[in-house]
N, CA and C atoms as a LAMMPS dump frame, in Angstrom:
ITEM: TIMESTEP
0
ITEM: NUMBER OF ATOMS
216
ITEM: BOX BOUNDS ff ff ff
-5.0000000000000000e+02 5.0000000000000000e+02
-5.0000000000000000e+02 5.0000000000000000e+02
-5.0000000000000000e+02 5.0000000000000000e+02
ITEM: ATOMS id mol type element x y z
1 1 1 N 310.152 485.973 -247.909
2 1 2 C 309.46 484.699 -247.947
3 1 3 C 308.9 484.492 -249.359
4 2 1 N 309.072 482.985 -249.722
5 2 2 C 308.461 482.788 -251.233
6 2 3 C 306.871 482.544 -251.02
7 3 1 N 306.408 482.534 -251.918
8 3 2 C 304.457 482.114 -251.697
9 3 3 C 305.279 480.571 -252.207
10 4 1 N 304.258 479.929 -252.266
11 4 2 C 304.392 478.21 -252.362
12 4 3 C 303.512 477.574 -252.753
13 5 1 N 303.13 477.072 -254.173
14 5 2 C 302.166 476.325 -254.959
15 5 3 C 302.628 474.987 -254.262
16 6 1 N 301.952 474.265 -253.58
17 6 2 C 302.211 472.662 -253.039
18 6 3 C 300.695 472.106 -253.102
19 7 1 N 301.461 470.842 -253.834
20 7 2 C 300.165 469.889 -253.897
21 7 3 C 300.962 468.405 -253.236
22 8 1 N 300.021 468.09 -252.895
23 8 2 C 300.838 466.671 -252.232
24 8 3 C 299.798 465.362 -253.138
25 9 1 N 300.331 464.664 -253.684
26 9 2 C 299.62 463.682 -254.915
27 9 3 C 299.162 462.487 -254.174
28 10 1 N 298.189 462.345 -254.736
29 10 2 C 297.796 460.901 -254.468
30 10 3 C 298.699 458.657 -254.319
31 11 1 N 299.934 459.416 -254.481
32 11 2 C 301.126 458.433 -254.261
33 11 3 C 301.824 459.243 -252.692
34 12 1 N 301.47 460.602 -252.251
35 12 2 C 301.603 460.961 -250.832
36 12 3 C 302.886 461.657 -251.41
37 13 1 N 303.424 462.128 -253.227
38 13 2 C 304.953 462.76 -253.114
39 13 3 C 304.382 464.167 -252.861
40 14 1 N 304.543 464.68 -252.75
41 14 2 C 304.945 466.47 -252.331
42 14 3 C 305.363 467.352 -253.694
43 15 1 N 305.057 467.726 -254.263
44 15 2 C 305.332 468.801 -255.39
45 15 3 C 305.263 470.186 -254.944
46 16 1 N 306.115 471.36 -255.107
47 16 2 C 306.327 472.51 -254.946
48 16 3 C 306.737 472.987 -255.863
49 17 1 N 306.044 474.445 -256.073
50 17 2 C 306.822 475.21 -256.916
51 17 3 C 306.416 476.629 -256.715
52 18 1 N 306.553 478.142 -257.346
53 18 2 C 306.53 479.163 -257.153
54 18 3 C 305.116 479.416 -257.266
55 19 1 N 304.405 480.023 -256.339
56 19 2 C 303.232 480.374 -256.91
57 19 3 C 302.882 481.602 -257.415
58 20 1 N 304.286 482.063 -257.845
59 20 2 C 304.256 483.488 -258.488
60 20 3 C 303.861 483.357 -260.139
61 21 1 N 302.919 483.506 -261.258
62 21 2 C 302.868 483.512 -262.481
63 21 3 C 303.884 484.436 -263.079
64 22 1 N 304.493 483.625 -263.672
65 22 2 C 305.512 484.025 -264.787
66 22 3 C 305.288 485.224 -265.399
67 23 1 N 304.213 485.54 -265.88
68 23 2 C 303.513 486.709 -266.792
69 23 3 C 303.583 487.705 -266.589
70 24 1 N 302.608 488.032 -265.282
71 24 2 C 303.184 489.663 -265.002
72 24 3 C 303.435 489.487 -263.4
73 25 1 N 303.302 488.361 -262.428
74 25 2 C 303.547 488.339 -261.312
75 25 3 C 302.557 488.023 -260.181
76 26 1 N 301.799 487.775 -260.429
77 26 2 C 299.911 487.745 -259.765
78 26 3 C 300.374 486.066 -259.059
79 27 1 N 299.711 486.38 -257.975
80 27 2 C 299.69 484.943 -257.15
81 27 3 C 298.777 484.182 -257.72
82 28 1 N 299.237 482.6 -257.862
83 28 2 C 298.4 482.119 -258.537
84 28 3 C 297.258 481.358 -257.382
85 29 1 N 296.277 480.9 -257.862
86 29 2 C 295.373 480.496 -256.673
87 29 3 C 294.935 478.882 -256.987
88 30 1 N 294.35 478.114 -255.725
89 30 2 C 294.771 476.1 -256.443
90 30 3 C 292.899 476.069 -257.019
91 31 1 N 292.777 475.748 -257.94
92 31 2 C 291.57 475.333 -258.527
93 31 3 C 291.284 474.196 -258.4
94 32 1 N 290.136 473.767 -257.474
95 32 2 C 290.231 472.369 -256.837
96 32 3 C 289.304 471.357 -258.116
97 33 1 N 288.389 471.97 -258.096
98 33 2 C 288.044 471.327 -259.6
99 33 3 C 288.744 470.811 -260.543
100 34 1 N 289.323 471.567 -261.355
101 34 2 C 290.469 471.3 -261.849
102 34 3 C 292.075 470.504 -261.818
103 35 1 N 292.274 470.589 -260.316
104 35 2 C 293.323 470.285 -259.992
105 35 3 C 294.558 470.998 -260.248
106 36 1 N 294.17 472.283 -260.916
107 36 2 C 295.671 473.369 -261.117
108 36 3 C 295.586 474.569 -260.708
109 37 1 N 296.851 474.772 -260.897
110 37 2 C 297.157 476.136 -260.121
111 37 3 C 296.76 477.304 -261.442
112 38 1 N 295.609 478.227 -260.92
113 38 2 C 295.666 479.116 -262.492
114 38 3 C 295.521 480.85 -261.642
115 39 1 N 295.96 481.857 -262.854
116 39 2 C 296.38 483.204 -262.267
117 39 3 C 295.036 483.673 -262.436
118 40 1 N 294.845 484.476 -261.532
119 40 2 C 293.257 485.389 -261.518
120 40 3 C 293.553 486.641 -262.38
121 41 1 N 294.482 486.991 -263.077
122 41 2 C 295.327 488.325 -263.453
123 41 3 C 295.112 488.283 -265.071
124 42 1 N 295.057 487.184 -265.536
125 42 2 C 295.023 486.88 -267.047
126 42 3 C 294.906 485.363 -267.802
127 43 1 N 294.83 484.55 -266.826
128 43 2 C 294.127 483.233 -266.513
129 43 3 C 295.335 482.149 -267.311
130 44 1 N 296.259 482.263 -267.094
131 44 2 C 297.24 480.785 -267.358
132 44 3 C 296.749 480.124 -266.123
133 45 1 N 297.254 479.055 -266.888
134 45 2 C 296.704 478.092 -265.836
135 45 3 C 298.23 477.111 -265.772
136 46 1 N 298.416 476.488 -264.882
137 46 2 C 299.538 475.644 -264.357
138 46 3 C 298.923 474.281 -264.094
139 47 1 N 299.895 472.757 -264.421
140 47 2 C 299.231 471.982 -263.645
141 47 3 C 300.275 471.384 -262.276
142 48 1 N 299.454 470.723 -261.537
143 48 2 C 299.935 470.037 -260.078
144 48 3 C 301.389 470.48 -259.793
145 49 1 N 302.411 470.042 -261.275
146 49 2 C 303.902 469.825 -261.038
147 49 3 C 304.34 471.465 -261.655
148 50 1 N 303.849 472.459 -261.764
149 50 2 C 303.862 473.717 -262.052
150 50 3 C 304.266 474.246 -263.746
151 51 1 N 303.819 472.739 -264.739
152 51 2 C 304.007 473.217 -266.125
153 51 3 C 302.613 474.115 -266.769
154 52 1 N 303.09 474.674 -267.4
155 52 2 C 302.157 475.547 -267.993
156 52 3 C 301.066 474.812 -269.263
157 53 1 N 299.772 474.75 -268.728
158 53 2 C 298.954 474.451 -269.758
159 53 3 C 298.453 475.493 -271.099
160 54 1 N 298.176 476.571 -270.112
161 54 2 C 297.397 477.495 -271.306
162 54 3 C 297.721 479.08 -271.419
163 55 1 N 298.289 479.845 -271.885
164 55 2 C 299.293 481.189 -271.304
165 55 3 C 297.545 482.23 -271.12
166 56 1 N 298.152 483.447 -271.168
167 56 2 C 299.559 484.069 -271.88
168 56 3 C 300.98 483.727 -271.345
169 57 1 N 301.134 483.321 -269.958
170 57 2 C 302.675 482.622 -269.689
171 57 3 C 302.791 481.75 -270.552
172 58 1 N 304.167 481.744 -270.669
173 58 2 C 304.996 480.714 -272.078
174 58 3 C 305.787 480.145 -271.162
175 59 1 N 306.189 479.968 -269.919
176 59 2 C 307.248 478.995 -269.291
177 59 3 C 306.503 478.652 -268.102
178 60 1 N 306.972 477.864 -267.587
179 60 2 C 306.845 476.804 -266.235
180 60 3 C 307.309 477.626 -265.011
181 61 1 N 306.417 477.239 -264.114
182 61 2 C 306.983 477.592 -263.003
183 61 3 C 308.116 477.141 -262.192
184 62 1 N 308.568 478.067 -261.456
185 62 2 C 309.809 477.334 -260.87
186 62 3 C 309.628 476.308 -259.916
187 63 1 N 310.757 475.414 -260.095
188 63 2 C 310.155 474.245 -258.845
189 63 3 C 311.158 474.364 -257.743
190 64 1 N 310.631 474.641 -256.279
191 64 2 C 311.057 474.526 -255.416
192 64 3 C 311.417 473.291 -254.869
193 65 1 N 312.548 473.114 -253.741
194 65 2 C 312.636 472.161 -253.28
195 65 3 C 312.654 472.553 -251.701
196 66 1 N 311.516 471.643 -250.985
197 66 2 C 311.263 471.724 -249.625
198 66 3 C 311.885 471.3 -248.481
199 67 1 N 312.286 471.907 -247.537
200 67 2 C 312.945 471.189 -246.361
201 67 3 C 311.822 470.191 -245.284
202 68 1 N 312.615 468.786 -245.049
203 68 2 C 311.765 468.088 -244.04
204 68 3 C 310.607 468.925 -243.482
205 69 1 N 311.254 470.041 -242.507
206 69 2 C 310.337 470.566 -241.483
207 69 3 C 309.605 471.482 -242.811
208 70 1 N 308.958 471.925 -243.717
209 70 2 C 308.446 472.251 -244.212
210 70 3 C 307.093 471.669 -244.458
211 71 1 N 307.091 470.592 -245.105
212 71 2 C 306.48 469.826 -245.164
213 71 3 C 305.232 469.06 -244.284
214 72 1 N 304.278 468.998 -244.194
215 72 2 C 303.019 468.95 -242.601
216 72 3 C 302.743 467.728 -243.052
């Protein structure tokens, strides 16, 4: 099973992507303040659509694509 960074946006689209950090592998956790996904492991931070704002990760997360029944 994958973990699953999902935010569902204020237009109601659905965004997914890995919530694994690129870096060394640490689940990332949703920072509601903020609105992004950031790693507790060494603190990149991700936003909504899983691009990378601030490293030490240097790439984007992967973006998943969800099936109907996935989706709540």
């Amino acid at each position: 099973m994958t973990k699953k960074a999902v935010y569902r946006d204020e237009n109601n689209m659905v965004h997914a992507c890995t919530a694994v950090c690129p870096h060394l592998g640490a689940i990332l956790q949703w920072n509601a303040d903020e609105k992004t996904f950031d790693c507790p492991m060494h603190g990149s931070r991700f936003t909504r659509e899983g691009k990378v704002i601030n490293g030490p990760a240097s790439s984007d997360l992967k973006i998943l694509v969800l099936k109907e029944e996935q989706i709540i």
